[in-house]
PQR file with spaces between the fields and no chain letter, atoms N, CA, C, O and H, PARSE charges and radii, in Angstrom:
ATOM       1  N    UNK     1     134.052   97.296  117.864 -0.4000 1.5000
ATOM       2  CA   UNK     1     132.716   97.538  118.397 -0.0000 2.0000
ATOM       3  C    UNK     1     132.255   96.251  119.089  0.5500 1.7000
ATOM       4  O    UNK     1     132.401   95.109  118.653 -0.5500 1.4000
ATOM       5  N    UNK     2     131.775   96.555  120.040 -0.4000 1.5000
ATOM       6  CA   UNK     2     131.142   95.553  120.908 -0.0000 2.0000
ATOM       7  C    UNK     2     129.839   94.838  120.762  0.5500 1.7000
ATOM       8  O    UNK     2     129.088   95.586  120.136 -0.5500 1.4000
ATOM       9  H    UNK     2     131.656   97.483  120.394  0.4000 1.0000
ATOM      10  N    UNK     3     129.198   93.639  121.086 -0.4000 1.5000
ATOM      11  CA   UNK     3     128.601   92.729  120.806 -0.0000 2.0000
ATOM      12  C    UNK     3     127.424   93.727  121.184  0.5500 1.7000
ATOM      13  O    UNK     3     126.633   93.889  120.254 -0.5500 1.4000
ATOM      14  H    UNK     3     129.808   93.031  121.595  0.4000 1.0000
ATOM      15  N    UNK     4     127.068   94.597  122.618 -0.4000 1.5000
ATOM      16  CA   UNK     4     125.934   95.164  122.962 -0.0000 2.0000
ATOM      17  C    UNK     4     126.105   96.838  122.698  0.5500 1.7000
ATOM      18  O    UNK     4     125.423   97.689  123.269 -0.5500 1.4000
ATOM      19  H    UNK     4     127.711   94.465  123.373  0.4000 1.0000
ATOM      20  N    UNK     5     127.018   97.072  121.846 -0.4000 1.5000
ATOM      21  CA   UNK     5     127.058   97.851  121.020 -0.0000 2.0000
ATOM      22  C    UNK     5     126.448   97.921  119.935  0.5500 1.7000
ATOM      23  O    UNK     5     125.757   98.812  119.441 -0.5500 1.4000
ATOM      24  H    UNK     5     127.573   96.381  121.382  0.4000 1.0000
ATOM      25  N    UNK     6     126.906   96.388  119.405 -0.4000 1.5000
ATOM      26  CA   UNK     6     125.864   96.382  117.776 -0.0000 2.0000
ATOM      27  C    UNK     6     124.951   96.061  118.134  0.5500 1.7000
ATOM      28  O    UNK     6     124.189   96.222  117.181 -0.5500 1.4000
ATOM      29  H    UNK     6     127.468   95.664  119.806  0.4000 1.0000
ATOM      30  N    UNK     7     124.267   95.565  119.145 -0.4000 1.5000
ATOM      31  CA   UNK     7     122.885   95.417  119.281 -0.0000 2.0000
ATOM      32  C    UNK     7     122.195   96.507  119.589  0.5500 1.7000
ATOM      33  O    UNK     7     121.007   96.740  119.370 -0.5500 1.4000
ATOM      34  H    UNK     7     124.887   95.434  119.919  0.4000 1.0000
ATOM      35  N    UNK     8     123.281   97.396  120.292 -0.4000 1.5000
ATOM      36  CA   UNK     8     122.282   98.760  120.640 -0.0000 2.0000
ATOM      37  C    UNK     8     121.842   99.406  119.034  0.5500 1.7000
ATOM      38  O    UNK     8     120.787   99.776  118.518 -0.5500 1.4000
ATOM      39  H    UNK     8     124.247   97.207  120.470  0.4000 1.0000
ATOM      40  N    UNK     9     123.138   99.316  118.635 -0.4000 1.5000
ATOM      41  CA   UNK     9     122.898  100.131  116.521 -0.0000 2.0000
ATOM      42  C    UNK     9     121.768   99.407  115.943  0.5500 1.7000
ATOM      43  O    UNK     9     120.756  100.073  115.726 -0.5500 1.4000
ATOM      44  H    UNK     9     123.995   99.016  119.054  0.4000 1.0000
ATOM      45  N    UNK    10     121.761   98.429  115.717 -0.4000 1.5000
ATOM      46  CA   UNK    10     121.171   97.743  114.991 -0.0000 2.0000
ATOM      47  C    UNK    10     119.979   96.819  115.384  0.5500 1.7000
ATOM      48  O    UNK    10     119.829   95.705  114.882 -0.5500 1.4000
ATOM      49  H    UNK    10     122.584   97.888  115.894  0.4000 1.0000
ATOM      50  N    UNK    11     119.445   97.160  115.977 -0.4000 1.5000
ATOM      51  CA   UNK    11     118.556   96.967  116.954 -0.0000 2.0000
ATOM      52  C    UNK    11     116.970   96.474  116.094  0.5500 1.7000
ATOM      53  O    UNK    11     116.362   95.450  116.408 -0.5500 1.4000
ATOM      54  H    UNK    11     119.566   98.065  116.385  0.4000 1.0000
ATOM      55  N    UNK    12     116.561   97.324  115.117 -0.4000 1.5000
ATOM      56  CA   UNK    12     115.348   97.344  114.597 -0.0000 2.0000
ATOM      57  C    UNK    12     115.584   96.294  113.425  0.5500 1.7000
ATOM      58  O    UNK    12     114.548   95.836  112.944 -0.5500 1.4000
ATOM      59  H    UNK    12     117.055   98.155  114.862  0.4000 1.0000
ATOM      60  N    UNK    13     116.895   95.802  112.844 -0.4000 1.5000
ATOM      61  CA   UNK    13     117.224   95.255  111.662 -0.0000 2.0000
ATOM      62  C    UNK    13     116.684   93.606  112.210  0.5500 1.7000
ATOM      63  O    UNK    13     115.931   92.795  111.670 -0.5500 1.4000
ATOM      64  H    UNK    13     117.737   96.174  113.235  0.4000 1.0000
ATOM      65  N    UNK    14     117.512   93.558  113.632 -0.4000 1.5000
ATOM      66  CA   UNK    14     117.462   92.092  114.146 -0.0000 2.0000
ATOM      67  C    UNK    14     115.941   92.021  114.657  0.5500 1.7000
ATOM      68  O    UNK    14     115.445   90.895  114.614 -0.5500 1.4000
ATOM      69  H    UNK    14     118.123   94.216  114.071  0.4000 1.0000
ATOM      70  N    UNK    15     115.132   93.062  115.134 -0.4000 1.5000
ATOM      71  CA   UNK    15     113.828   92.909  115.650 -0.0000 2.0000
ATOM      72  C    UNK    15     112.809   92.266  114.130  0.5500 1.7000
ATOM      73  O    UNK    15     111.803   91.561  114.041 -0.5500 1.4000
ATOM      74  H    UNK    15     115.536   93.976  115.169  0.4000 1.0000
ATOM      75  N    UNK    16     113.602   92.870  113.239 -0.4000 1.5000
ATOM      76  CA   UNK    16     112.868   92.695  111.920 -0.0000 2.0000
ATOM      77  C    UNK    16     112.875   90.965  112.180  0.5500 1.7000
ATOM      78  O    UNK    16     111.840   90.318  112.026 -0.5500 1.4000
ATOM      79  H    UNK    16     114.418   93.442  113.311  0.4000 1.0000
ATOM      80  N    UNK    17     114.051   90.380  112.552 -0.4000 1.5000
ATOM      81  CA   UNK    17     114.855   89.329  111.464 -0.0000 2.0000
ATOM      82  C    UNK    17     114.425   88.711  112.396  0.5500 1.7000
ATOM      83  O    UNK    17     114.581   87.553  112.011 -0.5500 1.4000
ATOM      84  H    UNK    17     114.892   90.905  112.677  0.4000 1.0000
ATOM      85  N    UNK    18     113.675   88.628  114.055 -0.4000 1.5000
ATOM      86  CA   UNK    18     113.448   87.936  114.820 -0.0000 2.0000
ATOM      87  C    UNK    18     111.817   87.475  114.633  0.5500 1.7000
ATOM      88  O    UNK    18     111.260   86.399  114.847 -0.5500 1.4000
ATOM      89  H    UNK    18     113.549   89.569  114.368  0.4000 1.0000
ATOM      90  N    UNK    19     111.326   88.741  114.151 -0.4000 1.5000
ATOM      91  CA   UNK    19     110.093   88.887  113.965 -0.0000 2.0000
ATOM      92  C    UNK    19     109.362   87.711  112.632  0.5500 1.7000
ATOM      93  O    UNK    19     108.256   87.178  112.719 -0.5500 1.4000
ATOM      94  H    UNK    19     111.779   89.616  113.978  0.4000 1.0000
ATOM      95  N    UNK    20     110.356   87.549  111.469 -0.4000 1.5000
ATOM      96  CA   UNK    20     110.019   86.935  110.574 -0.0000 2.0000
ATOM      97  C    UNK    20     110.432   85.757  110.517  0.5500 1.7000
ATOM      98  O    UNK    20     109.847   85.049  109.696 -0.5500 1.4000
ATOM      99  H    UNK    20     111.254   87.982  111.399  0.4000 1.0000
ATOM     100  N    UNK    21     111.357   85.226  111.190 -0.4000 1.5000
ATOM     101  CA   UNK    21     111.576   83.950  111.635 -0.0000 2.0000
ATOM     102  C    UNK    21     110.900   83.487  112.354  0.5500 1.7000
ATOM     103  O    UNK    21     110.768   82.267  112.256 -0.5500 1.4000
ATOM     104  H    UNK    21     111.832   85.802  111.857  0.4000 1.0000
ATOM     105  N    UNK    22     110.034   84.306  113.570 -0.4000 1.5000
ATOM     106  CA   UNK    22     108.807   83.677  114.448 -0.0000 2.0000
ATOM     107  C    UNK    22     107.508   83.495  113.233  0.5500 1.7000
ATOM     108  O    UNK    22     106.586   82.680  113.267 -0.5500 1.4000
ATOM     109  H    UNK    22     110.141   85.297  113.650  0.4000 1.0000
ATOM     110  N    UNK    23     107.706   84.224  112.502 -0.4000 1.5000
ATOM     111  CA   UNK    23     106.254   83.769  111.740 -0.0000 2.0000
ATOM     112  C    UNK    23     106.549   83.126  110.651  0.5500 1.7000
ATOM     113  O    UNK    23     105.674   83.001  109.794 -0.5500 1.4000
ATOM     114  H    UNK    23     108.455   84.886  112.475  0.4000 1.0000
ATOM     115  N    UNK    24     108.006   82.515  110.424 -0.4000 1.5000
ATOM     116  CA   UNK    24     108.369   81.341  109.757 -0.0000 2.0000
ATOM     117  C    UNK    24     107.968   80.094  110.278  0.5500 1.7000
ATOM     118  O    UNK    24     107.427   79.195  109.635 -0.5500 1.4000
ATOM     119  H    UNK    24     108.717   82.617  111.120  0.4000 1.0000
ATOM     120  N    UNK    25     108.376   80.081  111.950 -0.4000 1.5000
ATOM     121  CA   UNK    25     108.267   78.675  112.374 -0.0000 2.0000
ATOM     122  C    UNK    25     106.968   78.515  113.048  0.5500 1.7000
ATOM     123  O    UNK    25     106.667   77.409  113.498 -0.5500 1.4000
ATOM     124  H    UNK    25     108.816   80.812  112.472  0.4000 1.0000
ATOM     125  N    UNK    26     105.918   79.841  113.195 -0.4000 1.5000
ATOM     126  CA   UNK    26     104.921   79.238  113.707 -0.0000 2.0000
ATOM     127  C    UNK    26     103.730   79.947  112.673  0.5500 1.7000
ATOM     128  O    UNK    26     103.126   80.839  113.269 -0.5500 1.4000
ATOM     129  H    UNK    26     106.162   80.739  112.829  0.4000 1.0000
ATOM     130  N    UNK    27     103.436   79.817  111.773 -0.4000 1.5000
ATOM     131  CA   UNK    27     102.603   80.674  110.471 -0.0000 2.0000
ATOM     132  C    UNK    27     101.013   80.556  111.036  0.5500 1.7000
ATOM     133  O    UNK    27     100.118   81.252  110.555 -0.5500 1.4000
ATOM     134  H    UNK    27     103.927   79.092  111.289  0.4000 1.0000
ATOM     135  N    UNK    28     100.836   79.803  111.873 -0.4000 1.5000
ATOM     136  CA   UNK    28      99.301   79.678  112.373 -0.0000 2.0000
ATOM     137  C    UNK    28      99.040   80.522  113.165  0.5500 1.7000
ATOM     138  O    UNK    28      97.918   80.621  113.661 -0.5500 1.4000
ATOM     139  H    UNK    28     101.563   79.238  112.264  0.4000 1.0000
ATOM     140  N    UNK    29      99.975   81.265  113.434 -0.4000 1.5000
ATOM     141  CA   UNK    29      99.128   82.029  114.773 -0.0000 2.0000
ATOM     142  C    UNK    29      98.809   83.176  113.823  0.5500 1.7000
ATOM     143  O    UNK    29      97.726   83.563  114.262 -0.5500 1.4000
ATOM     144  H    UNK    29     100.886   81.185  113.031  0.4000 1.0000
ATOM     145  N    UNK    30      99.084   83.882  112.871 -0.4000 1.5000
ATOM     146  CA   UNK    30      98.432   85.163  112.298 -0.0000 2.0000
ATOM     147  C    UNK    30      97.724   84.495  111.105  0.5500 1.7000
ATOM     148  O    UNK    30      97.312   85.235  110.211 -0.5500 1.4000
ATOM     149  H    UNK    30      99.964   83.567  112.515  0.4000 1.0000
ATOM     150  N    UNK    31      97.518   82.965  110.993 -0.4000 1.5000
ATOM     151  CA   UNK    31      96.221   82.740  110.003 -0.0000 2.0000
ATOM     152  C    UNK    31      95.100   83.709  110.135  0.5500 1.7000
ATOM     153  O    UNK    31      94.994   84.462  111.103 -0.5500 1.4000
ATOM     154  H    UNK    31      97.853   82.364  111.719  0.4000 1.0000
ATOM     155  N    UNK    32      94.171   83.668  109.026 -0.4000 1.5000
ATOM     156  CA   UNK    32      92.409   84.235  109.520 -0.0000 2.0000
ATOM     157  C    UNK    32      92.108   83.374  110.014  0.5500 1.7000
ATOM     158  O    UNK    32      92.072   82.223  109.579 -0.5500 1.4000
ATOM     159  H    UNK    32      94.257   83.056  108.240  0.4000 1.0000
ATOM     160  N    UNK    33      91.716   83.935  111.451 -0.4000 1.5000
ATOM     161  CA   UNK    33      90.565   83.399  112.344 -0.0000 2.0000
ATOM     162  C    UNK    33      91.612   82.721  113.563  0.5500 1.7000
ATOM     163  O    UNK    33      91.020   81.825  114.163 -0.5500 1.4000
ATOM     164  H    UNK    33      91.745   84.870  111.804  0.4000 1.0000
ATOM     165  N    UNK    34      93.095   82.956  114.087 -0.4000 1.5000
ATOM     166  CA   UNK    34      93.946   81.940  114.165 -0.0000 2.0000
ATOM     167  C    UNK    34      93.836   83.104  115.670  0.5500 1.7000
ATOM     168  O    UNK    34      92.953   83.903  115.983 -0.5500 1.4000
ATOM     169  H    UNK    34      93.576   83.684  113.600  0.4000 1.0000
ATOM     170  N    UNK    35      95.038   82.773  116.288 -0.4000 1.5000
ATOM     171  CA   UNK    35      94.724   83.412  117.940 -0.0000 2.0000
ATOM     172  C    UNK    35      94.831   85.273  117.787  0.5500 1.7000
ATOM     173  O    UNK    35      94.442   86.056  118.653 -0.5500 1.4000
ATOM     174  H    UNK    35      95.755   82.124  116.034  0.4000 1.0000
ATOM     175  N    UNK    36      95.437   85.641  116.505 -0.4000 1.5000
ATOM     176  CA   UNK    36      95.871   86.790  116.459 -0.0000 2.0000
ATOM     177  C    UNK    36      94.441   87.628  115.833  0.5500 1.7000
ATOM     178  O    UNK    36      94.098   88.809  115.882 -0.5500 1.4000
ATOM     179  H    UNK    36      95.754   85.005  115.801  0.4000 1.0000
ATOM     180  N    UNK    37      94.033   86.823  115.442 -0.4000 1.5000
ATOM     181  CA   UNK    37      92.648   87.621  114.601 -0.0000 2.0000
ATOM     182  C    UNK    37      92.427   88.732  113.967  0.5500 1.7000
ATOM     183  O    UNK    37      91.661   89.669  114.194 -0.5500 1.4000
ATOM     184  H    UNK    37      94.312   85.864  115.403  0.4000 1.0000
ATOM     185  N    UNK    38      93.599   88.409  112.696 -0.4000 1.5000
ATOM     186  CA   UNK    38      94.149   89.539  112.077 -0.0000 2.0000
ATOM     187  C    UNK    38      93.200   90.691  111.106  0.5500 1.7000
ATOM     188  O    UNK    38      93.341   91.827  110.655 -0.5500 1.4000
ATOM     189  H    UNK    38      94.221   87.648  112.512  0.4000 1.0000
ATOM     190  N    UNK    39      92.185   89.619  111.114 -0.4000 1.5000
ATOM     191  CA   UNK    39      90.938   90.216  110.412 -0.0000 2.0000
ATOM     192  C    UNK    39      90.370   91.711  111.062  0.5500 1.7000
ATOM     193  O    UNK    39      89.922   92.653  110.408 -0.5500 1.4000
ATOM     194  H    UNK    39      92.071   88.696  111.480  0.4000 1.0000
ATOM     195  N    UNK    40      90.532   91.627  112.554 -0.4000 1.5000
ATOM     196  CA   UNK    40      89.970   92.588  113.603 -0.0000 2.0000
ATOM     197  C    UNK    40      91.124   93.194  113.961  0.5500 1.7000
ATOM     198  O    UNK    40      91.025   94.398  113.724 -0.5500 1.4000
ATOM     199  H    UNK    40      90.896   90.861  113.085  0.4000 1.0000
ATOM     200  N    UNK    41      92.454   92.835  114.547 -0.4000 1.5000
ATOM     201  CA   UNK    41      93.495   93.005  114.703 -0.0000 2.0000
ATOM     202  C    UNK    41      94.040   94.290  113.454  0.5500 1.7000
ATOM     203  O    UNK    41      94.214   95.474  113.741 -0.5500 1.4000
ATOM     204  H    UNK    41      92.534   91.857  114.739  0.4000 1.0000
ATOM     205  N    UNK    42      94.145   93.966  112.714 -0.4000 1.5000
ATOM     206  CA   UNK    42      94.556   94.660  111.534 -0.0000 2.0000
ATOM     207  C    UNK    42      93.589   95.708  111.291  0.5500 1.7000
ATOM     208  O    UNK    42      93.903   96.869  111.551 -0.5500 1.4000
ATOM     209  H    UNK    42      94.004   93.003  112.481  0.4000 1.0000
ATOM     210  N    UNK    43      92.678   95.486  110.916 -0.4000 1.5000
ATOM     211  CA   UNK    43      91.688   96.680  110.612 -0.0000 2.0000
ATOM     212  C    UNK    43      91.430   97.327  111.959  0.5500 1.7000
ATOM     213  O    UNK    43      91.744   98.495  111.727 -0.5500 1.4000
ATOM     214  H    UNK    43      92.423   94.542  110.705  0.4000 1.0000
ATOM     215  N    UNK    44      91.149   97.288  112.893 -0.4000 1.5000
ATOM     216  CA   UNK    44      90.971   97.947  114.307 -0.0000 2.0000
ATOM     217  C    UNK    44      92.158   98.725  115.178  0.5500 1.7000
ATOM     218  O    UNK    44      92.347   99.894  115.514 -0.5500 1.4000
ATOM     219  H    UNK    44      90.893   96.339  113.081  0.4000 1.0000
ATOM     220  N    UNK    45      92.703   97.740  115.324 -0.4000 1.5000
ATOM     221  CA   UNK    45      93.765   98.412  116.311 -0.0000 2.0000
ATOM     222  C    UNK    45      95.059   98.782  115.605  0.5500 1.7000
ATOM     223  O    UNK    45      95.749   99.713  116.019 -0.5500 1.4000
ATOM     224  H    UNK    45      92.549   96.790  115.051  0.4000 1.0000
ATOM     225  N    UNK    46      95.426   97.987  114.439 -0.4000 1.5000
ATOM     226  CA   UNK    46      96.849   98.726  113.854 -0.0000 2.0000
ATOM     227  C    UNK    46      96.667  100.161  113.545  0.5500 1.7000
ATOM     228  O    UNK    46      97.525  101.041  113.477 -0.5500 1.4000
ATOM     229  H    UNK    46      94.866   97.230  114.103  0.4000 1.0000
ATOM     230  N    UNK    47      95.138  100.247  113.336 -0.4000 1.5000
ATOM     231  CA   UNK    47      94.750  101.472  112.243 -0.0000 2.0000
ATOM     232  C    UNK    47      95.234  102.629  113.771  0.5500 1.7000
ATOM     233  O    UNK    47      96.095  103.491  113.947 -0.5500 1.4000
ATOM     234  H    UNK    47      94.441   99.532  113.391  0.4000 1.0000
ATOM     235  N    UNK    48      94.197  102.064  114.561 -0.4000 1.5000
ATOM     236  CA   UNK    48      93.897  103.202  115.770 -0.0000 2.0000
ATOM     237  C    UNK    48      95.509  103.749  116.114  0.5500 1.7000
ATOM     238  O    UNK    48      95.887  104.920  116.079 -0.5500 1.4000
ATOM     239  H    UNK    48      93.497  101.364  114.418  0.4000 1.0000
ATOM     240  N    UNK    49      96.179  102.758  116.393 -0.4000 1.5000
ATOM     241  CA   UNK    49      97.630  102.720  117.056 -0.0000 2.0000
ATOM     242  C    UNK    49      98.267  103.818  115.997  0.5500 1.7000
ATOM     243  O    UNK    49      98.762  104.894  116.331 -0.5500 1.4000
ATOM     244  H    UNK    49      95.872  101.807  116.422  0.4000 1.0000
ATOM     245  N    UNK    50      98.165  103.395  114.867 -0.4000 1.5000
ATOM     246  CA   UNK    50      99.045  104.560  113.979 -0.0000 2.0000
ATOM     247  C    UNK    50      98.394  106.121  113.674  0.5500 1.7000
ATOM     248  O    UNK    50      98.961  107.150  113.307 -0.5500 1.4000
ATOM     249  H    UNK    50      97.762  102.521  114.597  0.4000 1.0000
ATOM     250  N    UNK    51      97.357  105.920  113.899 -0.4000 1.5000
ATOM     251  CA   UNK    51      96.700  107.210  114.234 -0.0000 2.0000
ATOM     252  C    UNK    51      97.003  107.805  115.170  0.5500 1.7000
ATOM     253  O    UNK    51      97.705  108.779  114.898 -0.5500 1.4000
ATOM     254  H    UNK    51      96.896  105.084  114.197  0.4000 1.0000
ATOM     255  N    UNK    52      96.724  107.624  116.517 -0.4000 1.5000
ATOM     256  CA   UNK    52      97.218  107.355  117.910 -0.0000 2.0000
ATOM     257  C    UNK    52      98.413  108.390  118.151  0.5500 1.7000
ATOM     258  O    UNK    52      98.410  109.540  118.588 -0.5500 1.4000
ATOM     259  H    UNK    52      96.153  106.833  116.738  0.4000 1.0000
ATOM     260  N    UNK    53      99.720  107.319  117.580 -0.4000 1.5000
ATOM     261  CA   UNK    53     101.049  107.387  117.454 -0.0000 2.0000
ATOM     262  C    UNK    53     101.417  109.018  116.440  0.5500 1.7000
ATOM     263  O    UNK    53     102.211  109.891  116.788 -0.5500 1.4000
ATOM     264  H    UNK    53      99.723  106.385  117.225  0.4000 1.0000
ATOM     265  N    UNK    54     100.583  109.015  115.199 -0.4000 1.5000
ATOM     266  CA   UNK    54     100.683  109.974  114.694 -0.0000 2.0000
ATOM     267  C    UNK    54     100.161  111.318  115.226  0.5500 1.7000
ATOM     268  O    UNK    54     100.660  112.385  114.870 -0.5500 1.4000
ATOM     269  H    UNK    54      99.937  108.306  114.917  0.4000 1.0000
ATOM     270  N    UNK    55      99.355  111.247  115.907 -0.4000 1.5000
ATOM     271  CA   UNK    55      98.760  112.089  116.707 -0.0000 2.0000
ATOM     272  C    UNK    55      99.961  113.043  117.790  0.5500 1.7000
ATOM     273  O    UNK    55     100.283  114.229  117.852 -0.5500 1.4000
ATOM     274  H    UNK    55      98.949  110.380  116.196  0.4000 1.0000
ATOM     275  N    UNK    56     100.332  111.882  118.480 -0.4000 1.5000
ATOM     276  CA   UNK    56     101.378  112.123  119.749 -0.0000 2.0000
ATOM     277  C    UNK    56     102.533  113.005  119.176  0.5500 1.7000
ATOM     278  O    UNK    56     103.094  113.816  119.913 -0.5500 1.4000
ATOM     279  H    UNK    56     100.070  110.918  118.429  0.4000 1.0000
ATOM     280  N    UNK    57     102.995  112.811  117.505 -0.4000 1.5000
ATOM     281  CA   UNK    57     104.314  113.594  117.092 -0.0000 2.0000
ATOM     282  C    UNK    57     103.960  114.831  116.707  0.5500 1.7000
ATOM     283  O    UNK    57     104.793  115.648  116.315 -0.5500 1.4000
ATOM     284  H    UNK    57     102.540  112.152  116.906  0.4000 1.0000
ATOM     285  N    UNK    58     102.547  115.103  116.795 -0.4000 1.5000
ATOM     286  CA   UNK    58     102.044  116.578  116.447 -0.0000 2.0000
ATOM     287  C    UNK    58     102.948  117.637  117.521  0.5500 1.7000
ATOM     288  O    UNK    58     103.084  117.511  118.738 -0.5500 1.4000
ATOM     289  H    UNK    58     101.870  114.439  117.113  0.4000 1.0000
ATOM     290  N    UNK    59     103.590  118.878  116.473 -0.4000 1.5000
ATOM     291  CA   UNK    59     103.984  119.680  117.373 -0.0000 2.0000
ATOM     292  C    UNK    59     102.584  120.473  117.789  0.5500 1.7000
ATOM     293  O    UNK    59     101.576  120.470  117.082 -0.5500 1.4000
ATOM     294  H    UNK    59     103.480  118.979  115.484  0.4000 1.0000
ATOM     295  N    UNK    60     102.693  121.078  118.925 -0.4000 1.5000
ATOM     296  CA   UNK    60     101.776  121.594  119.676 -0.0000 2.0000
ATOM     297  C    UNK    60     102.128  123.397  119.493  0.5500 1.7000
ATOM     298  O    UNK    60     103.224  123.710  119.029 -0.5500 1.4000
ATOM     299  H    UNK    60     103.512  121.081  119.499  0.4000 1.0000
ATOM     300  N    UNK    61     101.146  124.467  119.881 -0.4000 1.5000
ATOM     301  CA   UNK    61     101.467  125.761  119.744 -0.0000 2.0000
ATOM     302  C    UNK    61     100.856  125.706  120.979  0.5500 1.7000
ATOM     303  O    UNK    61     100.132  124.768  121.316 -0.5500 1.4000
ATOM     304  H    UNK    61     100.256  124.212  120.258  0.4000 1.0000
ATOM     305  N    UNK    62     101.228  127.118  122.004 -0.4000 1.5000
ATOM     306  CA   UNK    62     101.121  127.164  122.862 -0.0000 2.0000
ATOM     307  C    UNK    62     101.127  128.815  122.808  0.5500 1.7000
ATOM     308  O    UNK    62     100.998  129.467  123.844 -0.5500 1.4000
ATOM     309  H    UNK    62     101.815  127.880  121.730  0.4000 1.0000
């Protein structure tokens, strides 16, 4: 198996592993009150987005 093979498979494992190493080496940016403003961030828009998102997989009748 090929190098952009396993990246195509495994794709969400390394997004994980990229994701938590960025907020290893830089932990200030999702402090409270820090550029991400997780306080508002989190309660506002994660909520909406997964609502949102859940919304969109509704099957529809027609």
């Amino acid at each position: 198996m090929g190098l952009i093979a396993r990246v195509r498979k495994e794709w969400f494992i390394i997004g994980i592993v990229l994701v938590i190493t960025c907020a290893k080496l830089a932990p200030s940016v999702g402090v409270k009150g820090g550029p991400l403003r997780p306080e508002i961030t989190i309660t506002y828009v994660a909520v909406s987005v997964i609502f949102f998102n859940s919304g969109l997989s509704l099957k529809t009748e027609v």
